[in-house]
Structure formats: C-alpha cells, structure tokens
C-alpha positions as CSV (number, residue, x, y, z in Angstrom):
1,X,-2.7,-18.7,-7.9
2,X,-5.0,-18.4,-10.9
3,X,-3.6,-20.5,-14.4
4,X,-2.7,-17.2,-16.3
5,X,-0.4,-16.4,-12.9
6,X,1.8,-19.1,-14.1
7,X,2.7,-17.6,-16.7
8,X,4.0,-13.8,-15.9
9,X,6.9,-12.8,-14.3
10,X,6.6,-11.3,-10.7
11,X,10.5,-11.3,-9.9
12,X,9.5,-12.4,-6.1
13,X,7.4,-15.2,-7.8
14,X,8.1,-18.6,-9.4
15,X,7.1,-18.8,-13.3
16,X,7.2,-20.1,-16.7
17,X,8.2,-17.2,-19.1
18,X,8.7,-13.7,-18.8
19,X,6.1,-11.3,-20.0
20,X,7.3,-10.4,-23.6
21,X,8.9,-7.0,-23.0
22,X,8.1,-4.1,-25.6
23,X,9.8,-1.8,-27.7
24,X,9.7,1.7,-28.7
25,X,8.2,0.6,-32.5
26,X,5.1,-2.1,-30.9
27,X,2.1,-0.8,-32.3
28,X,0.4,-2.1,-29.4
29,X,2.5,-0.7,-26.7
30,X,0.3,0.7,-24.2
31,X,2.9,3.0,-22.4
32,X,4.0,4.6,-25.8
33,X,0.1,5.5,-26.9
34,X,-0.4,7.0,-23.6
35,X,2.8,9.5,-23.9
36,X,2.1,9.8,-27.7
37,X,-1.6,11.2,-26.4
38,X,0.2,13.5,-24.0
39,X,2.3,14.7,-27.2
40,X,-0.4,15.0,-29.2
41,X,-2.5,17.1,-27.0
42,X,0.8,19.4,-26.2
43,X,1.5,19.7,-29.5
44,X,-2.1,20.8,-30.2
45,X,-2.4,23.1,-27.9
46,X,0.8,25.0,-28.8
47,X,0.3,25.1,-32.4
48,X,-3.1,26.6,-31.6
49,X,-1.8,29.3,-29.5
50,X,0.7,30.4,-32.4
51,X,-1.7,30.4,-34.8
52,X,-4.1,32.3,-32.8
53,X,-1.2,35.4,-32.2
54,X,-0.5,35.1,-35.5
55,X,-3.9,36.0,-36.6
56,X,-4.8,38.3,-34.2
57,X,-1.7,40.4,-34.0
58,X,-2.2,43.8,-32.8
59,X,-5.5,43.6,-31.4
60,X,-4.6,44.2,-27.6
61,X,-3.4,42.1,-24.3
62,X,-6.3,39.7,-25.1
63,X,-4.6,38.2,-27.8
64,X,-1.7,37.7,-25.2
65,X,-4.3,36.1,-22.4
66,X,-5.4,33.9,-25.0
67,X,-4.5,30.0,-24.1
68,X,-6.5,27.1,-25.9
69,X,-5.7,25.1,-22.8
70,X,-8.8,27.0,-21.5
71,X,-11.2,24.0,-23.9
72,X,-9.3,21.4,-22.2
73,X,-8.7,22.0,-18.8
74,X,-11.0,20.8,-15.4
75,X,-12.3,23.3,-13.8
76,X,-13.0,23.6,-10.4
77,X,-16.3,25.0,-10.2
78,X,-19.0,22.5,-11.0
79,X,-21.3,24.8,-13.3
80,X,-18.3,25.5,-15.5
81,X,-17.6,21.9,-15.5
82,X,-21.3,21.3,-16.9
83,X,-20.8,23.4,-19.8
84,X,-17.5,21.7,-20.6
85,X,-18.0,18.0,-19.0
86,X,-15.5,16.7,-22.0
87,X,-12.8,18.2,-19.5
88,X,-13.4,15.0,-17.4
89,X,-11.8,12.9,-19.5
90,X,-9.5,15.6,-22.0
91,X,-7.5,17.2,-18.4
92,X,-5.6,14.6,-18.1
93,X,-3.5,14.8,-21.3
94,X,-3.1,18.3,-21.8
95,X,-0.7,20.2,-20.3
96,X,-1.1,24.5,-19.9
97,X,-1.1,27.4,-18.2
98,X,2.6,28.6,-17.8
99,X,4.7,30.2,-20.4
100,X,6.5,28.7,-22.8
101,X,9.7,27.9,-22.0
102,X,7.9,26.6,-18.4
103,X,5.5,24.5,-20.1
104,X,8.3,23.1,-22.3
105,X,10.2,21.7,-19.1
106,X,7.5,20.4,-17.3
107,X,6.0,18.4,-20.6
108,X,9.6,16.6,-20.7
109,X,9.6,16.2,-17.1
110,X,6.2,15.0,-17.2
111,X,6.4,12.5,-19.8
112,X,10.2,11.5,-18.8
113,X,8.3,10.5,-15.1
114,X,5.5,8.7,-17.2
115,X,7.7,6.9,-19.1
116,X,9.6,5.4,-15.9
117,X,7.1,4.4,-14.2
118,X,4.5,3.1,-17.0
119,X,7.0,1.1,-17.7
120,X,7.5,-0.8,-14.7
121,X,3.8,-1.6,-14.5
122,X,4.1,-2.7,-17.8
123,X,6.9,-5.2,-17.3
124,X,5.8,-6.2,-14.2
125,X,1.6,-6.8,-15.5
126,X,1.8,-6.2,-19.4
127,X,-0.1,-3.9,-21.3
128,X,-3.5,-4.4,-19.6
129,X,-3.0,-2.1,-16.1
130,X,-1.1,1.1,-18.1
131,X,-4.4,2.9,-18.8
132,X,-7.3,2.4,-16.2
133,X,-4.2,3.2,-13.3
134,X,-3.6,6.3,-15.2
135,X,-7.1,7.2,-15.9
136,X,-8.6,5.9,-12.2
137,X,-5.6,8.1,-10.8
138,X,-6.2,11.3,-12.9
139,X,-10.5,10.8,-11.8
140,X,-9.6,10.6,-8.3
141,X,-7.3,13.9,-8.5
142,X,-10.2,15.3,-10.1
143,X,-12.6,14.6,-7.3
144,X,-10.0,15.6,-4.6
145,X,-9.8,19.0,-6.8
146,X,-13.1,19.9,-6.7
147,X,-13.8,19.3,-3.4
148,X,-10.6,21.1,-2.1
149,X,-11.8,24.6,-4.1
150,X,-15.5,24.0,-2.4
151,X,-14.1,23.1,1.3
152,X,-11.0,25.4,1.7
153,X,-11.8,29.0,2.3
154,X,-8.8,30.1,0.6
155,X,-9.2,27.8,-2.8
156,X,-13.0,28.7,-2.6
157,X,-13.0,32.3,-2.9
158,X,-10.6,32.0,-6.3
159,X,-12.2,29.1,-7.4
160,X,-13.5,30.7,-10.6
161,X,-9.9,30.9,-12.2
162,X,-8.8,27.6,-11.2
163,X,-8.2,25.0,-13.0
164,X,-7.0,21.0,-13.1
165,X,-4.4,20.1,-16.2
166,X,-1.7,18.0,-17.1
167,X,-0.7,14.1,-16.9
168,X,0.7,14.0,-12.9
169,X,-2.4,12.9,-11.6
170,X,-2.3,9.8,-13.7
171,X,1.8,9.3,-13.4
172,X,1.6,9.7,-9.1
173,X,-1.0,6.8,-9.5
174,X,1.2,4.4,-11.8
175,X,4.0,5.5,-9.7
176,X,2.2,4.2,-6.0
177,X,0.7,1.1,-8.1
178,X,3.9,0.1,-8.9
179,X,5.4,0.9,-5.7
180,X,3.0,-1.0,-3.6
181,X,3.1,-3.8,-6.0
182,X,6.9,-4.4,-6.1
183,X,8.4,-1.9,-3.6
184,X,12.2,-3.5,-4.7
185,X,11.7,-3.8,-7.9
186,X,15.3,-2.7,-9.7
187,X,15.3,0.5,-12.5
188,X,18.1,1.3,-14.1
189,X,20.2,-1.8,-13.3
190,X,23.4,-0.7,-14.8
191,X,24.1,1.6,-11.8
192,X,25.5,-0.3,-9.1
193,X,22.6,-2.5,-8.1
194,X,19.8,-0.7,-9.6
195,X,18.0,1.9,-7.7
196,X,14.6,0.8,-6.1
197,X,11.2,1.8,-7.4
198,X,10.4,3.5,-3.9
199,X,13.0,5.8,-4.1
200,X,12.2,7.2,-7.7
201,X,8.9,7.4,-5.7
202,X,9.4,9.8,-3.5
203,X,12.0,11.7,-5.3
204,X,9.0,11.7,-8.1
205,X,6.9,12.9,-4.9
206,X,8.8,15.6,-3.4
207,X,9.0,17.2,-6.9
208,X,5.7,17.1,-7.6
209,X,3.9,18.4,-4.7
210,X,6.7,21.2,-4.5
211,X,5.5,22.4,-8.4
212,X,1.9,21.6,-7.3
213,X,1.9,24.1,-4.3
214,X,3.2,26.6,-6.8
215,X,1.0,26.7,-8.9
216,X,-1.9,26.4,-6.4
217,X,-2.6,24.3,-3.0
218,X,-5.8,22.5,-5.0
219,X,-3.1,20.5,-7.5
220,X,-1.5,19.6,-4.6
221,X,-4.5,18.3,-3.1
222,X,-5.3,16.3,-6.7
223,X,-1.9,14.1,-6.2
224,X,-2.8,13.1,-2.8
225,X,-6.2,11.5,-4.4
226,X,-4.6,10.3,-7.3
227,X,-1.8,8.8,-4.8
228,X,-4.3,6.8,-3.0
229,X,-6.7,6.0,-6.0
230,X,-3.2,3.8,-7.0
231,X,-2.8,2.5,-4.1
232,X,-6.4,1.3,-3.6
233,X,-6.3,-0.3,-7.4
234,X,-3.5,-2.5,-6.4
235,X,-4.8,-3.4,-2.4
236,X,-8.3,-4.7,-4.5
237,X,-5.9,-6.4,-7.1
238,X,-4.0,-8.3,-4.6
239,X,-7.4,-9.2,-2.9
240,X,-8.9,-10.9,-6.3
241,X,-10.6,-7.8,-7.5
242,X,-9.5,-6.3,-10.7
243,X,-10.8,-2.8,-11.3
244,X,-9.4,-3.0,-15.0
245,X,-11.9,-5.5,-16.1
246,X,-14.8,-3.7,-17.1
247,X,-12.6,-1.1,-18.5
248,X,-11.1,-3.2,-20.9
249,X,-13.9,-5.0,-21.5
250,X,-15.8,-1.8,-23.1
251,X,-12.9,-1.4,-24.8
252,X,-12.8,-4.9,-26.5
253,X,-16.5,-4.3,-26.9
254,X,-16.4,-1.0,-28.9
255,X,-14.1,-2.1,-31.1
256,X,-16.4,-5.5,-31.9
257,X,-19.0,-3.2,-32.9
258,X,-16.9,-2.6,-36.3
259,X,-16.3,-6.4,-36.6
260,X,-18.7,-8.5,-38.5
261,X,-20.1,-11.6,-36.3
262,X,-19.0,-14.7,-37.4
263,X,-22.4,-16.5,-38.6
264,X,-23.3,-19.7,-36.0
265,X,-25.0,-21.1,-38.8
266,X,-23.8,-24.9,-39.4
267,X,-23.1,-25.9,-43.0
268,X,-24.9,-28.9,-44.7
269,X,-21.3,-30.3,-45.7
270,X,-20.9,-30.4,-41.5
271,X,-24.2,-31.9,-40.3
272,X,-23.5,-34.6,-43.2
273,X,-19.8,-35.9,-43.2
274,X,-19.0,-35.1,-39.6
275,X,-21.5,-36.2,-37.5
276,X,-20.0,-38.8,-36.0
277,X,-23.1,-40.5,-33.6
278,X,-22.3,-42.1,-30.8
279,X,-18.7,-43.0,-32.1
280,X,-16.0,-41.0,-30.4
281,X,-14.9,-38.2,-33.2
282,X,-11.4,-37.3,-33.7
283,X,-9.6,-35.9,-30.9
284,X,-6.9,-33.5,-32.4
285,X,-3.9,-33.5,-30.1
286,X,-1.4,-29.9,-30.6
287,X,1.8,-30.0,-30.7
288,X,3.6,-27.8,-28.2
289,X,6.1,-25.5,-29.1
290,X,7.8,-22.6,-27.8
291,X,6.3,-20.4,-30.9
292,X,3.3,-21.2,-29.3
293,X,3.4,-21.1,-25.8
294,X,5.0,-17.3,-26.6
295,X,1.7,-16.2,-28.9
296,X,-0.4,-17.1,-25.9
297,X,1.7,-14.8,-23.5
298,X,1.7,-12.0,-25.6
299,X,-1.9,-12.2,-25.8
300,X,-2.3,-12.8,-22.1
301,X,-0.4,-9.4,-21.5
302,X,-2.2,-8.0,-23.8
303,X,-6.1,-9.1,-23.3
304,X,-5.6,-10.9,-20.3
305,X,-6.3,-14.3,-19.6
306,X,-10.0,-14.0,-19.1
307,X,-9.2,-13.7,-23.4
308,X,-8.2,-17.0,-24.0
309,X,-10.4,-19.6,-26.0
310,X,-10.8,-23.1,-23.6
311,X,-8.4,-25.0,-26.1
312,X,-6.2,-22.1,-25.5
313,X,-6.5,-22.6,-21.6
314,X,-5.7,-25.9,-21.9
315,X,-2.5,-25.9,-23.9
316,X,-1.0,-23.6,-21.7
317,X,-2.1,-26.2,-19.0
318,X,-0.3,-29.1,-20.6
319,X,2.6,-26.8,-21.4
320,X,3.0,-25.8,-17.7
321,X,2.6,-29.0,-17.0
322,X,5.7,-30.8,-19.4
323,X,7.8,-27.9,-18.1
C-alpha cells in the first residue's frame, strides 16, 4: 500500500480519516463543474435555437430544421469530423437532437445519473478520478461510434446524418469504474440497508441502451466502449497504473503557466547569517494537529499525493504513525 493509501477511505480498507466529503457550494468540487458544464452547454444550445426562430420567423421549414447542436455534435463520418475536430472534445457535454420537451427529460435524467454516480467515485477517490473517467469513457464511445457507422452495413449507408451527443458516454464509464471498484458500496442508506452500486448499475444500463437503440444502433454501440474504457481505467488502477496522471498533470501545468516562478535566487542576508558550516543547523520539529493532518487530505483528494512537498510526506508519516 502506497503512504497516501493510508489516508483515504476504501470502506473494505483500514484507514486514518475519511476523504473530506464535498458540498453543493465547494468551488472545487469536481462532480458539480462537470454537471454545471453539461448545463451550460444545454442551456447554450437552447437559447440559441430560440433566438434563431425568433429571428428567422417566417422564412420556411428550415428555420424549423435548424438545431445549433449541429456545431457541437461528433459526427460519424471522418471527413465531417475534420472540418469540425472540436466535436472530439465539445460531444460530450451537449446534449441535442430531439424536441424539446424530449430533450428536457433526458438532460434531467442525464445529469440526475451523473450526479449518482460521480459521486460515488468522488467519495470513494476524491476529486482527482471525476474527469479523465468521464472524458476516457466519452473518447472510447467515440471510437466505438465511428467504427460501428464504417463496419455495419446498416449504420454505414446513413452514416452522413448520424451523429454522437450528450453526457452518457462519460456517466456509463463513471458508473462501471465505480462498480468494479466497490461493487457493495451502499447509495442511499436511509432505505433499508442502502441499495448497492451494482444494481443502480444495471438499472442505469438497461435504460440507457434501450434510449440508445432508439435513437440509433451506433449510440448503443458508443456505451458498450465507454462501458469497458471504465472498466479498463480501474483494472490498470488496481495494477499500479494510473491513467489520470498525465491528465492532471497538464492540467496543474497550464494553469502554472499564469503563475510567476518563485526566483531560486539566495539572498545575501541567507548566505550570511544562516550558514551554519559544519555545525548541525536548526531542526524545526511541527506540531501535529488535527487542523493539519485534515489540510493535507484535502489536498491529497484534491492533487493527489504525488502533490505533496517531502516535509509534507513526512508529517503525514509521523501522524500515521502516533495514531
């Protein structure tokens, strides 16, 4: 078991603390940003549409046909895709395609399933596994997609009006993750003993494949490769192998690039009154506290705990160790 393993709660494993559970309001809450991206998108979207009827009234059934979900969507076929390769990444937070009233049930559906779910990989991992899941999940339906419309006869000869949307492909990955990383783990405890994450699983499943397959066999095709892209993530977790890493570690990158080094320069006032020689300097000892050993955690589930300084590492050492 690795040193920051100590310190997050696994339910089946032995620990320190619980990882620091999140509300609604955290600014830093992963599951919340994803759902608010979702929203955004949706609300986008619709409030483009509207406009667009309202300025176009009376100019024929192509003002009807007109859906901006069209600059957002995957499509299948691979030369559309290169005029529009921002679809990789924007298809799997918008959500089109149907009518209204349709499109307003399955957004609620959609983000009442994400919400579930990203939030059992969040209080079983913290903040760190909530967006490479959904995003390795929603790349892998999008490869399963496109080959489907190329390979089937039936998808292939339609293949020019088809199209990958919406945030399932991303939710079915978070939901296997979860499932193959805590199979018992307990939602909504109040009812009886709490109904097991496998369950919501394939009652999450059955529903989506069934409103997959009508709307066309390819979507269906795109959960099945998001389904095992999540299941893959955590079989190469378990072995050692983190696929979030690099992902995060862009992240943390990109947003350095707006933060001023700190200058490695060493002061005069340094090189004069604290070189201490061959004499042993001053060995500043922390005191540990709860406040503290709770900053650290938070930042583990936040960062990870590749993020903490060696003096960090080493109070959480002493502090496991006291326990």
């Amino acid at each position: 078991m690795g040193e920051a393993d100590r310190y997050i709660d696994y339910k089946d494993k032995g620990s320190y603390k619980k990882a620091k559970r999140f509300t609604l309001g955290d600014s830093n809450n992963a599951v919340m940003a994803i759902i608010a991206i979702n929203i955004i998108m949706f609300l986008f979207i619709m409030i483009t549409r509207l406009f667009y009827l309202f300025t176009h009234q009376g100019q024929g059934m192509e003002v009807l046909q007109f859906d901006a979900i069209n600059w957002f969507a995957l499509p299948a076929n691979l030369v559309s895709l290169s005029e529009k390769p921002w679809t990789i990444l924007t298809f799997m937070f918008a959500h089109g395609g149907l009518p209204t009233f349709s499109l307003l049930l399955t957004m609620l559906g959609n983000m009442l399933w994400l919400w579930a779910f990203a939030y059992m990989l969040q209080d079983l991992s913290g903040n760190k596994l909530i967006f490479p899941v959904y995003i390795y999940g929603a790349l892998a339906g999008a490869v399963f997609f496109i080959i489907a419309c190329y390979t089937i006869p039936s998808l292939k000869s339609s293949m020019p009006s088809l199209f990958l949307t919406g945030s399932a492909t991303g939710t079915t990955a978070i939901a296997i993750a979860v499932t193959t990383m805590a199979p018992n783990y307990k939602m909504f405890r109040h009812i009886g003993n709490g109904i097991s994450v496998w369950i919501l699983t394939i009652l999450y499943l059955v529903i989506t494949f069934m409103s997959a397959v009508m709307f066309n066999n390819a979507n269906s095709i795109a959960i099945l490769g998001s389904a095992f892209a999540g299941f893959l993530f955590v079989y190469f977790l378990q072995k050692g192998k983190d696929g979030s890493v690099w992902m995060l570690n862009f992240y943390h990158w990109c947003g350095n690039l707006f933060t001023p080094a700190k200058s490695n320069n060493i002061s005069a006032k340094e090189k004069i009154f604290y070189n201490t020689g061959n004499r042993t300097p001053f060995e500043k000892k922390t005191t540990i506290t709860q406040q503290r050993v709770d900053e650290l955690l938070d930042k583990i589930s936040q960062k990870g705990y590749h993020f903490l300084t060696n003096e960090e590492k080493e109070f959480l050492k002493k502090a496991s160790e006291e326990d």
